[in-house]
C-alpha positions in Angstrom: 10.9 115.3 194.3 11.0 118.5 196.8 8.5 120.2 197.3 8.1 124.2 197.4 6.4 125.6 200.4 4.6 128.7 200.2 2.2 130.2 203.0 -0.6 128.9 202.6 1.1 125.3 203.5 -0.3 123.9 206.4 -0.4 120.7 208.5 -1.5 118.7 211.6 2.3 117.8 211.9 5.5 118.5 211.1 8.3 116.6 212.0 11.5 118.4 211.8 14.6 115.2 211.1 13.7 112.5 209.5 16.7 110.1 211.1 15.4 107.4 213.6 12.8 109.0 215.7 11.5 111.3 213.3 10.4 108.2 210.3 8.8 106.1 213.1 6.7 109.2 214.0 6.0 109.8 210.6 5.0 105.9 209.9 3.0 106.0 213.2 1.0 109.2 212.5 0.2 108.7 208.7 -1.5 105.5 209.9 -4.6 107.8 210.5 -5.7 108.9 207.1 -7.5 111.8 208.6 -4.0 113.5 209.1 -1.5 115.4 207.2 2.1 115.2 208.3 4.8 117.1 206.7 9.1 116.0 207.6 11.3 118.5 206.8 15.0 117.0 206.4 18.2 119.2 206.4 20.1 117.2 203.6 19.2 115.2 200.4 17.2 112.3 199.3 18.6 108.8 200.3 18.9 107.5 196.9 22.7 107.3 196.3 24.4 103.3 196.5 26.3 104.3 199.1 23.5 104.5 201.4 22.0 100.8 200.4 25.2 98.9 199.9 26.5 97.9 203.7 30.5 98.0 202.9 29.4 101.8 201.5 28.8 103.8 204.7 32.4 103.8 205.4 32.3 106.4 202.0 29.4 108.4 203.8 31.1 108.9 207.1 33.2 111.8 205.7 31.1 112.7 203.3 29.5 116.5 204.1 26.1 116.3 202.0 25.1 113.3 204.0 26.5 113.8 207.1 26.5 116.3 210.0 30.4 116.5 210.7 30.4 117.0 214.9 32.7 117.0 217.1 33.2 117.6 220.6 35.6 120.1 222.4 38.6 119.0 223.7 38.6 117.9 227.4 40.7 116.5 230.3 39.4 113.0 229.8 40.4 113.1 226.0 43.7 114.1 226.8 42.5 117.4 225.0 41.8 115.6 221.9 38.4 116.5 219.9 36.5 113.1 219.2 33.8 112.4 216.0 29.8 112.8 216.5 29.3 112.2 213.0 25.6 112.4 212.5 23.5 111.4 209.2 22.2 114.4 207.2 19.9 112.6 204.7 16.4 110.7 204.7 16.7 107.9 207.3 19.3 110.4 209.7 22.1 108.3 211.1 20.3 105.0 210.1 21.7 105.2 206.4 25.1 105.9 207.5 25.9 103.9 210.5 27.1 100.5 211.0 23.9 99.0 210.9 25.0 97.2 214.2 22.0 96.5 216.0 22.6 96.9 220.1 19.9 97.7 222.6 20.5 99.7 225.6 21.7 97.4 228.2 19.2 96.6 230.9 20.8 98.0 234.0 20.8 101.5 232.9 16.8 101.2 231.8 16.0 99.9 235.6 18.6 102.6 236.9 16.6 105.4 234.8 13.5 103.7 236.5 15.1 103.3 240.3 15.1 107.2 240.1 11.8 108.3 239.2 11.0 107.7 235.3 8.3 105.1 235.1 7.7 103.1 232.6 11.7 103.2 231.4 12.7 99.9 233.5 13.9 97.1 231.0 10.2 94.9 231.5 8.4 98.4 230.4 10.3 98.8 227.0 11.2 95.5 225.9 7.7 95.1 224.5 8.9 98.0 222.1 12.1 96.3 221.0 10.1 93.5 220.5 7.5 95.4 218.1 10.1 96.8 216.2 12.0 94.0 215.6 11.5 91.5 212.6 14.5 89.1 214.1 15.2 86.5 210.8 17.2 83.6 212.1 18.1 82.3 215.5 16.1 80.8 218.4 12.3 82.1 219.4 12.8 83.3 223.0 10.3 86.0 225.3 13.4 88.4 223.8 12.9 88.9 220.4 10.0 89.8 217.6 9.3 88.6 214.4 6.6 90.9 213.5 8.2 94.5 213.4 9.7 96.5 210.5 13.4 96.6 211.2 15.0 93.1 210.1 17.9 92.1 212.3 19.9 89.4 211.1 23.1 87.2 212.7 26.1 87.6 210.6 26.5 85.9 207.6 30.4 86.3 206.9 32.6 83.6 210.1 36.4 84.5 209.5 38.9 83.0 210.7 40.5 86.2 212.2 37.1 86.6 214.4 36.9 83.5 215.7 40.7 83.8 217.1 39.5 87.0 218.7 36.4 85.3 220.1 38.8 82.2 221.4 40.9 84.3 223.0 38.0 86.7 224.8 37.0 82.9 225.9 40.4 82.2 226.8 40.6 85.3 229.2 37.4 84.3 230.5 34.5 85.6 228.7 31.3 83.7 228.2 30.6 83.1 224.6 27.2 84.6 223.6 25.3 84.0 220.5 22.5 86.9 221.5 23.5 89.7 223.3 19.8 91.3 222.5 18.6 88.2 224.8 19.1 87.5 228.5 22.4 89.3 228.9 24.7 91.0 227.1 27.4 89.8 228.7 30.3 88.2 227.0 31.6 88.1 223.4 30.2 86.6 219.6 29.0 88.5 216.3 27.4 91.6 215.9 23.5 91.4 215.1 22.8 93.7 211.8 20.1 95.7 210.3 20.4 94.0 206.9 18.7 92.1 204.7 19.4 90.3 201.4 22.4 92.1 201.0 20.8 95.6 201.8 21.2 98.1 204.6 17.2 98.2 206.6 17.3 101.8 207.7 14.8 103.8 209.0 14.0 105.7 206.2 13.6 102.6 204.3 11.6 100.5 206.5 9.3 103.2 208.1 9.1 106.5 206.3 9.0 105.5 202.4 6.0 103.3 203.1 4.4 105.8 204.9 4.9 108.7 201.8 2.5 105.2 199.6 -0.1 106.8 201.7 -0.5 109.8 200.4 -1.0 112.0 203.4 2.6 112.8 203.8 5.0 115.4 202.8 8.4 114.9 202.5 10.8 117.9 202.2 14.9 117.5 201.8 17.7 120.2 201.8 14.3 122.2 203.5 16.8 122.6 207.3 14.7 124.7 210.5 15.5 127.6 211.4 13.5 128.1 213.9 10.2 126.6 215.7 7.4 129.5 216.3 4.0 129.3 218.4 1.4 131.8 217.2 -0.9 132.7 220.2 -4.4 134.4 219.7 -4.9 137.3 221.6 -8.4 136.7 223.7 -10.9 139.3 223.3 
């Protein structure tokens, strides 16, 4: 149910999105019972099928009242075409409309970030995070994954025939087969990794922010969108 805001509302956060970043805050910070957090999300609850059923987010993609339909201007390097930033505009942000394809960041560009300057962004100072995150179902224990986190990544469940062609082809043209390309390299070519479960897409909204609203120091707001962010200063004597 939305709420209605009036005034007198007031809290010790308020998390403006509620897609990816802004449910983990919300889970992290409602930990502390001693604080009141409110998320204030642009679009609609995330309780339509489409969200929850996997094959269903190819219905959400151009669908307006869950998505955010961007796109970029045309440029040289598009050959002056305008290309799709589709971005989730519902609890749980891009996470209940994506492909579920979980993919980390690939290790050289973390160590680059950190080679110029931003500590603690190398590939040995975040994996610990992937790793917290991660409830990886399946596959071999290795320093790479977690089993602990909220987000459940699972291998694919569906082998066609008409992948593993592709894959013996990549082979074929000299790619390395890789069953983990979350693990020691990403290099090469093999099935995606999914946020799924039982059947069931494992977005952020799902796995982080509706257990934090059991809490009861949370406040959820949908179609509620920002206009604007102001800082009230007191004037000092």
């Amino acid at each position: 149910m939305q709420s209605t805001a009036s005034d007198a509302d007031t809290y010790d956060y308020v998390i403006v999105g509620s897609g990816a970043a802004g449910s983990v805050l919300a889970g992290r910070l409602t930990e502390d019972p001693g604080v009141t957090v409110c998320v204030l999300e642009a679009g609609p609850q995330d309780n339509h099928p489409y969200i929850h059923v996997p094959g269903g987010f190819i219905k959400l993609l151009f669908n307006e009242k869950f998505t955010w339909q961007f796109k970029t201007e045309p440029s040289e390097g598009t050959a002056g075409r305008q290309i799709p930033t589709t971005q989730g505009r519902t609890l749980g942000g891009s996470s209940s409309i994506n492909g579920m394809v979980y993919n980390r960041g690939q290790r050289a560009d973390f160590d680059n970030w950190a080679q110029r300057g931003n500590r603690g962004w190398g590939y040995v100072d975040i994996l610990p995070y992937f790793k917290r995150s991660e409830r990886r179902i399946g596959g071999e224990d290795n320093p790479y994954h977690g089993r602990e986190g909220r987000i459940p990544v699972t291998d694919m469940d569906w082998i066609h025939p008409v992948s593993e062609a592709f894959i013996a082809g990549a082979v074929g043209m000299g790619l390395p087969r890789n069953p983990d390309y979350n693990g020691a390299s990403q290099a090469g070519v093999g099935y995606f990794q999914r946020a799924i479960q039982n059947g069931w897409r494992r977005g952020a909204a799902r796995m982080f922010l509706h257990p934090a609203r059991a809490r009861g120091n949370l406040d959820v707001r949908t179609n509620a969108r920002a206009a604007a962010i102001l800082r009230l200063l007191e004037r000092m004597a």
